[in-house]
C-alpha positions as CSV (number, residue, x, y, z in Angstrom):
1,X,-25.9,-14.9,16.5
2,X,-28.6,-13.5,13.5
3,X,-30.3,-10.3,13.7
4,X,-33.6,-9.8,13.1
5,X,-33.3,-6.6,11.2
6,X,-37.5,-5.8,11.6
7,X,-36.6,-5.4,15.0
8,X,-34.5,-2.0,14.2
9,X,-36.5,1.4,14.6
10,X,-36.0,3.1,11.4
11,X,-36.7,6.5,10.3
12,X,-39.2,7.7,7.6
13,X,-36.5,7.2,4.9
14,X,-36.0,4.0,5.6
15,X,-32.6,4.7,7.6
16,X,-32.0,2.3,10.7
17,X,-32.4,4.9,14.1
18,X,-29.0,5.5,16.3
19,X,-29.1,3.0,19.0
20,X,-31.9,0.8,17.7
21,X,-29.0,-2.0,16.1
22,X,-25.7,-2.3,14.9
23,X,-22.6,-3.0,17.1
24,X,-22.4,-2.1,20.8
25,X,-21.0,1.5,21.4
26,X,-16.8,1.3,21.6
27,X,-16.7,-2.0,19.9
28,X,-14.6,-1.1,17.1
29,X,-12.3,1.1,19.2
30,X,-11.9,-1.7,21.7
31,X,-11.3,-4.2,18.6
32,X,-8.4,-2.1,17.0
33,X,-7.1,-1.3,20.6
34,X,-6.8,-5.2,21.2
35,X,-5.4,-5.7,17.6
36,X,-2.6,-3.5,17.9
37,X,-1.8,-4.4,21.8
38,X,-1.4,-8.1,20.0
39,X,0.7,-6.6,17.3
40,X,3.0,-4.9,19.5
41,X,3.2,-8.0,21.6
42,X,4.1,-10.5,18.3
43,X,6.7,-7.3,16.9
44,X,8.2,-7.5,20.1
45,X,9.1,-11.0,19.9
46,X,9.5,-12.0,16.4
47,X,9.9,-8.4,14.7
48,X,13.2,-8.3,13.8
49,X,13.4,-11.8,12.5
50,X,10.6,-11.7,10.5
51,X,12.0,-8.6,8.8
52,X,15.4,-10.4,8.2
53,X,13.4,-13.0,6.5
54,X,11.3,-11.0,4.3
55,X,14.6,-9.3,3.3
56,X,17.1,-12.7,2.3
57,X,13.5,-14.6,0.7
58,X,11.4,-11.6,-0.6
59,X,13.3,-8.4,-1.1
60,X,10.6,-6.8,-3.6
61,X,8.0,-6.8,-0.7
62,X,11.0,-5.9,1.9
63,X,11.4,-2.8,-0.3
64,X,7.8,-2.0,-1.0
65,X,7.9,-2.0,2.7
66,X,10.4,0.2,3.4
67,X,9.2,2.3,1.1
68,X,6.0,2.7,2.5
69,X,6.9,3.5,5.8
70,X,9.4,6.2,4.1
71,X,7.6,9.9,4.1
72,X,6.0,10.5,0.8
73,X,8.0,14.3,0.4
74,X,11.2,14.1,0.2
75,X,12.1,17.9,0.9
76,X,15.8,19.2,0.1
77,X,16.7,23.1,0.9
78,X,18.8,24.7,-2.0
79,X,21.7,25.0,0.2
80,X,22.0,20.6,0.1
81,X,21.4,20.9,-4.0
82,X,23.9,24.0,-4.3
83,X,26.7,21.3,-2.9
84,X,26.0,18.9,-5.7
85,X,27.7,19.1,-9.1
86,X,26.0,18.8,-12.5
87,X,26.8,14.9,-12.4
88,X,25.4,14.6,-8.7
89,X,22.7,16.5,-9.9
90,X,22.5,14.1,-12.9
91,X,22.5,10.9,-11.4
92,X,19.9,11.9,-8.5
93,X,17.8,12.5,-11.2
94,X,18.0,9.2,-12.8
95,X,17.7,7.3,-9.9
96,X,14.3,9.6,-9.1
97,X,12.7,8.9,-12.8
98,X,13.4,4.8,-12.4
99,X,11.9,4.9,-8.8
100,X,9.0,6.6,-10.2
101,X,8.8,4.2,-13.1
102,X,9.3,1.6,-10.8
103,X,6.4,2.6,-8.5
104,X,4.1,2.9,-11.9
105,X,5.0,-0.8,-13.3
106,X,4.0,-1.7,-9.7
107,X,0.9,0.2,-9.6
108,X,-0.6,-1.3,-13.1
């Protein structure tokens, strides 16, 4: 279906007036509603499959994945670091820096 866009009412400036074109009122919440009711219906059947696969064929995108989904502040009280000795200490540390440098060879 084209749009004759001549037919929109437009202010002054130029600017197409509300309601004179464009998509019908609720169409893009109805779309993403219908999207994700068809997500949740395909997770539900193949979900944990399809994540089994991803893991044994692709396990950088399975852990870019997981990552994502993992909260981006990781928040520890001094209490938790107070029960760590100066090696714990050491080696959270190092596995913090190549995670980082990880995500920034991913990110160039």
């Amino acid at each position: 279906m084209t749009v004759d866009p001549s037919k929109f009412e437009r202010h002054p400036d130029g600017k197409i007036k509300k309601g004179s074109g464009g998509r019908v009122a609720g169409s893009r919440n109805k779309l993403q509603h219908m999207f994700v009711e068809d997500l949740v219906e395909d997770w539900q059947e193949h979900g944990a499959g399809v994540i089994r696969i991803v893991r044994i064929e692709e396990p950088a995108s399975y852990m870019r994945i997981v990552a994502s989904v993992l909260p981006k502040e990781f928040i520890v009280s001094e209490s938790e670091l107070d029960k760590m000795s100066d090696d714990e200490l050491v080696e959270a540390l190092q596995i913090v820096r190549q995670a980082k440098a990880a995500r920034m060879a991913q990110a160039q």
